[in-house]
N, C-alpha and C positions, 0 to 999 in steps of 0.2 A: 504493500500500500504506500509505502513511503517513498518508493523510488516512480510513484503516480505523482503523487502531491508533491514532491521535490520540484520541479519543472514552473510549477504553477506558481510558487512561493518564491521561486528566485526571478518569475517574468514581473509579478504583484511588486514584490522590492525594488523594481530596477525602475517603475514607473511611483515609488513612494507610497504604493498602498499597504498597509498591514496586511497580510494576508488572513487573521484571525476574522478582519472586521468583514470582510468577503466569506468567511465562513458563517456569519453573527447573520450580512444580509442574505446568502443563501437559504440559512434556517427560519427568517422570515418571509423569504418567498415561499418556502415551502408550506408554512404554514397558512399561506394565505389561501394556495392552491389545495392541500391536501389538510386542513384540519382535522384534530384529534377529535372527536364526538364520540357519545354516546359511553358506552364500554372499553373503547382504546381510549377514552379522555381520562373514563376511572382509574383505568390500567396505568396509565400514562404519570396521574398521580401520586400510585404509588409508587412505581420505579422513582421518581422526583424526592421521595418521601425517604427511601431507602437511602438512594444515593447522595442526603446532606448527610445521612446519619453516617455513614461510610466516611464521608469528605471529614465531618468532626474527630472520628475517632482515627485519621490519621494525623489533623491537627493536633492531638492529645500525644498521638503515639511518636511525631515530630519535636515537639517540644521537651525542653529541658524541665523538669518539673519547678527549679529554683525561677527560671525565663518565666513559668505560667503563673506561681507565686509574686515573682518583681511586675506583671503587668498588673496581676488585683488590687495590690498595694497605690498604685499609680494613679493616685486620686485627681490629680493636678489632669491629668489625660483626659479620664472620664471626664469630668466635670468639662472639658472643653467641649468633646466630642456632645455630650448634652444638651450644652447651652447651645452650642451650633444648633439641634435637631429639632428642640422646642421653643426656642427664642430666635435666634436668629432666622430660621425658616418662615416659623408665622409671619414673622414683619415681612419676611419678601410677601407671602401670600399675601395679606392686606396688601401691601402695594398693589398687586400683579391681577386683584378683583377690583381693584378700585382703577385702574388702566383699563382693564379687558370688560367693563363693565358697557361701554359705547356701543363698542365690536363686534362682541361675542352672546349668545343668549344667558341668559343669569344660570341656567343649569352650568353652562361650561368654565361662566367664572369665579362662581363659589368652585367648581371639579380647581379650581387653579390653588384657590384656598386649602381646601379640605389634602391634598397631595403634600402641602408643607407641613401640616399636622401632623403627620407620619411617623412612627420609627422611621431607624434605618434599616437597609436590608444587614443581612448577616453571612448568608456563603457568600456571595460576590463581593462585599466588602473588604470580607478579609480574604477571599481569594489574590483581588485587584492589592490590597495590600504586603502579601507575600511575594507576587511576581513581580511588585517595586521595590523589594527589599527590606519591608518596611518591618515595623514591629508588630507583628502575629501574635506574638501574648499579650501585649495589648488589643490588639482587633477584637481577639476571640472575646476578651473582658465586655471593650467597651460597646461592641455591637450587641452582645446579650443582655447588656444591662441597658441598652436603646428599648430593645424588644419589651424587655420584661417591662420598664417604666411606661414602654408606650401604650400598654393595654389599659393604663389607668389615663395617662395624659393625654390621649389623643381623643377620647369620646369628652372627657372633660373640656379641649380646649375647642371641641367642635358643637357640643354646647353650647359654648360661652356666643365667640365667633360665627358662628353659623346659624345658629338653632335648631337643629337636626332635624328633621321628620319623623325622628322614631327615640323611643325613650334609650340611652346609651348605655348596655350593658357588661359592664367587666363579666367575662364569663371563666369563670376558675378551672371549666378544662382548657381551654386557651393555655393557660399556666403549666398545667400538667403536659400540655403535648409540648411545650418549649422546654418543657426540661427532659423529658423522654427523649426527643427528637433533636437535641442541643446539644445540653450538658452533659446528662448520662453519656451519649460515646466520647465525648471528649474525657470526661474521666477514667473511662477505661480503656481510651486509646495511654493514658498519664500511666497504669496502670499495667499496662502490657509493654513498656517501654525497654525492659528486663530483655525481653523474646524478641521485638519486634524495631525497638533502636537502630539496629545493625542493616537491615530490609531495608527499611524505610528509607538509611541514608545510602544506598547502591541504588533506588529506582528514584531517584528524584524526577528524571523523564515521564514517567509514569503517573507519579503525583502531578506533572501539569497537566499532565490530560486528562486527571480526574475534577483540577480546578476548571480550566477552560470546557471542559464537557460539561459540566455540572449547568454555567453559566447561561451555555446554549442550549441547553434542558429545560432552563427557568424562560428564556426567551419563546422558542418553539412552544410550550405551552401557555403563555401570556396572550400573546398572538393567536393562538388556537382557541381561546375562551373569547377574546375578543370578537371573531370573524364567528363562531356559533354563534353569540347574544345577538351578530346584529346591528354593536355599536359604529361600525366603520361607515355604515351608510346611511346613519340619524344627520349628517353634518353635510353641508358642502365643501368640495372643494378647497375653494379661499379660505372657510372658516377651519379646515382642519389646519390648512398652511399657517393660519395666522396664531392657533391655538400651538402648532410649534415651536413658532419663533417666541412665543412670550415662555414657554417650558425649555427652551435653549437658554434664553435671558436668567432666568430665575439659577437655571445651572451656574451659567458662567460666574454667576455675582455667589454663588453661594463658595464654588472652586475658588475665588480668588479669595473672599473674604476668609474662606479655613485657612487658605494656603499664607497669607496673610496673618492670622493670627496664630499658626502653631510660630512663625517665626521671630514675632512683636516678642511672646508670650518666653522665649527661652526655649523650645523645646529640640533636643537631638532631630538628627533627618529621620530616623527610623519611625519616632512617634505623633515626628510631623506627614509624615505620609501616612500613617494612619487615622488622622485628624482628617488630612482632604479626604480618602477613602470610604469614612465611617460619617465624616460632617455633611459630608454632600450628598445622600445617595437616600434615595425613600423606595419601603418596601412594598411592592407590589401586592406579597403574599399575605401580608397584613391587611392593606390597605381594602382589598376585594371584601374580604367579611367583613370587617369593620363599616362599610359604606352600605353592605345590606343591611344591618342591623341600625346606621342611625338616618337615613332617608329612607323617603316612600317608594317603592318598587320600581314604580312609572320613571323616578328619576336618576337611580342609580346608574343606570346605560351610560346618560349620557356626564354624571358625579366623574366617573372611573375613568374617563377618555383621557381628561389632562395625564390622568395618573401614568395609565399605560405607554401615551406619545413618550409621556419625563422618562420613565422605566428605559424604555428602550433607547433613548439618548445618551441616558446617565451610560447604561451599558458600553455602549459603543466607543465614549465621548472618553471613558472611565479604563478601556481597553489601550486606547490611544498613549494617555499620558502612563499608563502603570510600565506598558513596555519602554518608551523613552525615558521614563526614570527608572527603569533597569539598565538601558544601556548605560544610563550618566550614573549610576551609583559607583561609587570608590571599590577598589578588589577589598572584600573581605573575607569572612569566616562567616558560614551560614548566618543571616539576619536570627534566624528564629532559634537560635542557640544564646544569642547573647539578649543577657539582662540589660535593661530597662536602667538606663543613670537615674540617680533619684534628679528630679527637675530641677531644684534649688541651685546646685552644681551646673548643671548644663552651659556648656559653654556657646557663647553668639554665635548665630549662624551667620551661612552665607545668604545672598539674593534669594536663592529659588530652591526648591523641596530637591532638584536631581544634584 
């Protein structure tokens, strides 16, 4: 298979295309042509369901257990990655309903809202932060502890914000399936580390194919929910163009502003790539239940649209820089081996996250 795909990735390079992102739009044409329904969409979830639990318990089984310890500890991190996800995001949202509000129909620019409210996603996050170098025991921290707070803060600030159409329910299996389908392999990936240390570091080729698959899994089935429901052709034309460029806008201002603040703020490159990684990125797989539970049915279709265009950007957009700040990172010693400096320490950085 490799000496197929060889040819095409060195024609993509020579003309500056990534070759990933040409796999990313492939798997949305496909989906557009060939969606997942009915029984393969079930199916289709569960393999998707399987294969984070897989991708966690080799981020456990990668990891140094002292590295997954110094990332929990790293409260100066979290707490950035947070305030990016529920404070600095809303604000863009208010802005970005209060612009789009002329434009756009009011379902699509509260969907502009309701998308910054978000956690952040968590495999791709810390996928995209691993293939930058970046610091993976932090990701794995601050992206679960996005999730976990977002199940309470997101129905809260959509409340507030919004007024939701539907009463906003914390639902406590919610909780349980995030740590079933999270934590739990990641602990016994920590856990099988004895056995499986040695493996892990001979297939590293292997682990990116399980992060970049995983990614194009979450893709291909976003896009497959989407073309079922319907929602692609609620909108016109213009108005889906125009609903992108304000969900590019909302990105770029969110990427600079982390990228920006992990570096005001003191932080190493490792945990500042983690920061744009985890500060920037909303979760699709959240965001889907979440939006049926707090509006009315009728309006969710067209709630989820910003969601999905941002999803599929972030990805793309998120694919881009994690490779160029792999090639620009300095030669080290596996990223996700070394501990976490304590902040305070941190010495000035330079200009930019690579």
């Amino acid at each position: 298979m490799k000496h197929l795909t060889a040819p095409l990735s060195r024609t993509a390079a020579r003309f500056g295309i990534d070759p990933y992102i040409l796999a990313l739009l492939a798997t949305v044409g496909l989906a557009l042509l060939l969606p997942a329904r009915g029984a393969v969409a079930g199916g289709l979830g569960h393999v998707m369901t399987a294969a984070i639990a897989v991708l966690f318990f080799l981020y456990g089984a990668r990891l140094s257990t002292r590295a997954a310890l110094d990332g929990a500890r790293h409260w100066r991190l979290h707490l950035t990655i947070l305030l990016a996800t529920f404070a600095l995001f809303p604000l863009l949202g208010l802005a970005a309903e209060a612009l789009a509000g002329p434009v756009l129909s009011p379902e699509l620019a509260k969907g502009l809202l309701f998308l910054c409210l978000l956690p952040s996603t968590v495999q791709s996050s810390i996928a995209f932060t691993s293939l930058a170098g970046g610091s993976v025991a932090g990701a794995v921290c601050a992206a679960s502890f996005s999730s976990l707070f977002g199940i309470l803060l997101t129905p809260l600030l959509a409340s507030l914000l919004l007024g939701g159409g539907g009463a906003a329910r914390v639902d406590a299996g919610s909780v349980l399936t995030l740590v079933l389908q999270l934590l739990v392999p990641f602990l016994l990936g920590q856990l099988s580390r004895r056995w499986t240390a040695g493996w892990i570091a001979t297939h590293k080729p292997a682990l990116t194919l399980v992060d970049r698959g995983s990614i194009l899994l979450v893709v291909y089935t976003a896009f497959s929910e989407g073309v079922v429901a319907g929602v692609w052709h609620t909108v016109s034309a213009l108005q889906l163009l125009i609903l992108a460029g304000f969900c590019v806008l909302i990105l770029a201002a969110a990427l600079t502003l982390t990228q920006q603040a992990g570096r005001r703020l003191g932080f190493v490159r490792a945990d500042r790539v983690a920061i744009v990684f985890c500060g920037s990125k909303k979760s699709l797989a959240a965001g889907l239940p979440m939006a049926a539970v707090l509006f009315a049915a009728k309006d969710v279709a067209l709630m989820v649209l910003p969601l999905m265009l941002f999803h599929q950007i972030q990805l793309m957009t998120c694919t881009v820089l994690a490779r160029r700040w792999a090639a620009e990172a300095p030669a080290a010693s596996d990223p996700t081996e070394r501990a976490t400096p304590p902040a305070p320490s941190a010495p000035r950085l330079p200009h930019r996250v690579g």
